[in-house]
N, C-alpha and C positions, 0 to 999 in steps of 0.2 A: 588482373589481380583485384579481387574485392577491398574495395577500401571504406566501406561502410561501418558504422557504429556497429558492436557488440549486441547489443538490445534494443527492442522496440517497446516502449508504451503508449498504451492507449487508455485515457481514462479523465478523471477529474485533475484538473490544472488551474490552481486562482490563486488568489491572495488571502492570507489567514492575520489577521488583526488578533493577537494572542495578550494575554493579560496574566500573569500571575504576581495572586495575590500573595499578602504577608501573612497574615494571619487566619487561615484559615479561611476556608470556603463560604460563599456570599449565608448572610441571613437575612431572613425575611425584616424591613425597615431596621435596621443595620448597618453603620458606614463601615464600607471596605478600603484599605488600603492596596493599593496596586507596586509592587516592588518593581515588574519590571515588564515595561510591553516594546511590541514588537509588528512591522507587516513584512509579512515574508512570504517564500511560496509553499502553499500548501495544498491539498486534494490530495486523494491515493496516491495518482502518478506525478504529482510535481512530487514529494516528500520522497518518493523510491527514486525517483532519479536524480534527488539529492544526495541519496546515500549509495547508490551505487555508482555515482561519478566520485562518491569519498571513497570506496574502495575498489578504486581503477579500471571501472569498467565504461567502455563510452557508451554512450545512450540519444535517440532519439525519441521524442514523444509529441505525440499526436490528443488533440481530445477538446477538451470545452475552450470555446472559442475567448479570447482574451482580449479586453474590455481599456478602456481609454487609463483608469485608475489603476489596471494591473500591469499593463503591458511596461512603464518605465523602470518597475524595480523587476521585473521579471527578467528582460532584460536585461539589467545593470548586473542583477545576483546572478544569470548563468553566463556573464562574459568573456570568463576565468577559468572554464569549467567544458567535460568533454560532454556536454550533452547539448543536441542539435533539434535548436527550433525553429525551425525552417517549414516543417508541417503546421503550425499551431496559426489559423486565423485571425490575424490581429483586427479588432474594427476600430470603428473614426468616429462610434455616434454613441456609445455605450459605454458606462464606467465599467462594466465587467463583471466576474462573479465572484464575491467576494463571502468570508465567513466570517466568527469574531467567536473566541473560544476564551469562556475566563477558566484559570485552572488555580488547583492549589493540593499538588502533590499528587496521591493517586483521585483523585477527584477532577473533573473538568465536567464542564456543560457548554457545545458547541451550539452558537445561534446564527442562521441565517436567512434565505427567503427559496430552498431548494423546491420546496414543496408549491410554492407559487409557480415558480420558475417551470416545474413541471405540466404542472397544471393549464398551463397555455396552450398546451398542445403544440409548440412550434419550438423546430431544432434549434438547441445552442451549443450544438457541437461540431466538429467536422466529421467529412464522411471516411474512412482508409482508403491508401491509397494503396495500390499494389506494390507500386514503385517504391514506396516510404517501408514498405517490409521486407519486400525481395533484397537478400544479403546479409540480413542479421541474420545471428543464430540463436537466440532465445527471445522470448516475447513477455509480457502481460498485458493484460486487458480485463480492465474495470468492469463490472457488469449492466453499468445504471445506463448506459444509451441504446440500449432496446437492441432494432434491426443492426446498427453501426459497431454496436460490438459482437454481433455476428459473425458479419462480415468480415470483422478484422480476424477474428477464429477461423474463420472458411478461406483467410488469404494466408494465413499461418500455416494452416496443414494442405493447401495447395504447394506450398514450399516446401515442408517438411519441418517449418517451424517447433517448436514446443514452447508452451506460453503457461503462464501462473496465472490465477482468476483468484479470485477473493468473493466468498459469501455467495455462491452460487449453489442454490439448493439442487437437490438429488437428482430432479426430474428435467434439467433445464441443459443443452446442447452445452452449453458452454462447463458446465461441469464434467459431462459424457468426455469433450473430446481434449480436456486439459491433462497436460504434463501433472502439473500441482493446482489444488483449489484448498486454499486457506478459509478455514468457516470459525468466523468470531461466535463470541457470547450474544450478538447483535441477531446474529443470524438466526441462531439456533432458537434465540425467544420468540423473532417473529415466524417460522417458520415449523419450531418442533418444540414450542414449549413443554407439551402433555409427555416427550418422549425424555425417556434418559439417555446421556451422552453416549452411552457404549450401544443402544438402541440404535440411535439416529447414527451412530459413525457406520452399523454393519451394514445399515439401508444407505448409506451411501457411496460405500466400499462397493457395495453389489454392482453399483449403475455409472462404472467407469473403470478404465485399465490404468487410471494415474495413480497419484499418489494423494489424498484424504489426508487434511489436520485441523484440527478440532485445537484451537487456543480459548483459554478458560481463566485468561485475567491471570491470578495471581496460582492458581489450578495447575495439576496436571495437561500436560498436553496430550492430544492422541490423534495416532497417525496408522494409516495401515491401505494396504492394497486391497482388490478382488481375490477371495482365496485365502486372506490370510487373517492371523489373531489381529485385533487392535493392540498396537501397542501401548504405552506410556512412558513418557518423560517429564521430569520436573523441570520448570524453568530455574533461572539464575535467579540465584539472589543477589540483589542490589539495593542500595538505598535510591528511593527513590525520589526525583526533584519534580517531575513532571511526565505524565501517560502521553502527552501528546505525541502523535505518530507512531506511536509503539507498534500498530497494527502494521502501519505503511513500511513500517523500519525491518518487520518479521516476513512480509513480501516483497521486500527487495532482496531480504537474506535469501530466500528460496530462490528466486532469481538467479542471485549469484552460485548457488547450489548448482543449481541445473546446468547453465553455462558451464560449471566446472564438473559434473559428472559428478556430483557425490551420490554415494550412496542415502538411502531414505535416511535411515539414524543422522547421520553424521552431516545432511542438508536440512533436518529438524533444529538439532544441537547448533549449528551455525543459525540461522533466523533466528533461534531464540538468543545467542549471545550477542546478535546484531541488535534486536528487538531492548535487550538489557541494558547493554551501553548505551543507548539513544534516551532509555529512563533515568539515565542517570544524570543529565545535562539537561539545561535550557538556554535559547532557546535549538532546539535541535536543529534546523536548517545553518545554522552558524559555529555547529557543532557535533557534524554528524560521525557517526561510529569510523575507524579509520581501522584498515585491516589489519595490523598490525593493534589494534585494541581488542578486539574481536578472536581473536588467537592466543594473546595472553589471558581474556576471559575463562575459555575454554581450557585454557592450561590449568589455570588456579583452580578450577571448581571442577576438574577431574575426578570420577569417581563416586 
């Protein structure tokens, strides 16, 4: 009998040093007041496997290797928790990779040293394993480790997997062979500036059999197959405390979607009421959406 976790990710996993301010976002020589900071786990797939260990799904993850300064709260915060880090390489000589995000409501500005880090030309992540995927039944996988999130695609559908990908432009394997590919506002600036959204979602709908969604911040959302009209949905309204993870929180929702057979509408409608309830709390990793919030969302804003 298979007794493996529910889910597989693959992606960014570190430590997020978070800062939200009081009054209002940083101004240029300007003192800021800090109401309330925090280090906690953050990356794509540490934040999704946050939330989807809050709403009862077990999980294992795989991804950037973890650093002397991350690995004890890393630790300590999933001890409690059904997600298994057993894959993730711990080292002995490295503080880790860490980020530092100030925010203040719909506003943040994340800082760290990604771009250096890349720049070296040398892996800081793990490579997949077969074994680490073989037995789940849904996947995601980040797109920023080159050939390694290939792979983890190409050991997905050797399985029979189906995986969720985030920001993965039109032309790229990992969009071709995903379940779900979520494409932020991020994406679409560096990639289809010149194009309008209902442009860019048909040219992406063309060049895959999954399911395409276009999130637009505070926007409409749009989602649609090969074959068919783009649709649109409006997200929830909520008051909001803080954006961070919003993105992470709306790919773990589809996650859970898939796992559970929804249909497209109604695995949109779910991310975005995951994604909603996550803006409405800080810090979210000590507060992530609980499925039972997530379903009364949905109830109330019927219609």
């Amino acid at each position: 009998m298979d007794t493996g976790p529910d889910v597989y990710l693959f992606g960014q996993v570190l430590g997020t040093h978070s800062f939200l301010l009081r009054d209002g976002f940083l101004r240029p020589d300007e003192y800021s007041e800090i109401r309330e900071q925090y280090f906690l786990p953050g990356g794509e797939t540490g934040t999704a496997a946050t939330v989807l260990d809050s709403l009862g799904v077990s999980v294992r993850m795989d991804g950037t290797w973890i650093g002397t300064k991350v690995a004890p709260m890393l630790k300590s915060f999933y001890a409690d928790k059904r997600v298994d880090l057993s894959p993730l390489r711990f080292m002995e000589d490295d503080p880790g990779v860490m980020d530092y995000v100030v925010i203040a409501g719909l506003v943040r500005s994340p800082m760290g040293r990604f771009q250096t880090l890349f720049a070296t030309g040398k892996r800081w992540w793990s490579v997949p394993r077969e074994a680490d995927i073989d037995g789940c039944r849904v996947a995601a996988i980040d797109p920023y480790f080159g050939d390694e999130s290939l792979l983890a695609a190409e050991l997905c559908l050797k399985h029979g997997i189906p995986y969720v990908t985030i920001d993965s432009p039109h032309d790229s394997p990992l969009h071709r062979r995903a379940a779900v590919n979520v494409v932020s506002k991020e994406c679409t600036s560096e990639h289809y500036a010149d194009m309008a959204p209902e442009d860019m979602m048909a040219l992406m709908q063309q060049n895959t059999d999954g399911l395409t969604i276009l999130t637009q911040g505070g926007g409409d959302m749009l989602y649609g197959r090969k074959g068919e009209v783009t649709h649109r949905m409006k997200p929830f309204d909520v008051e909001v405390r803080s954006t961070l993870g919003a993105g992470d929180t709306f790919k773990a929702g589809c996650v859970y979607g898939l796992l559970h057979g929804m249909a497209d509408a109604d695995l949109v409608r779910f991310a975005s009421a995951c994604s909603a309830v996550a803006i409405s709390r800080f810090p979210l990793p000590l507060n992530p959406p609980k499925l039972e919030e997530v379903r009364a969302l949905i109830d109330a804003q019927k219609g």
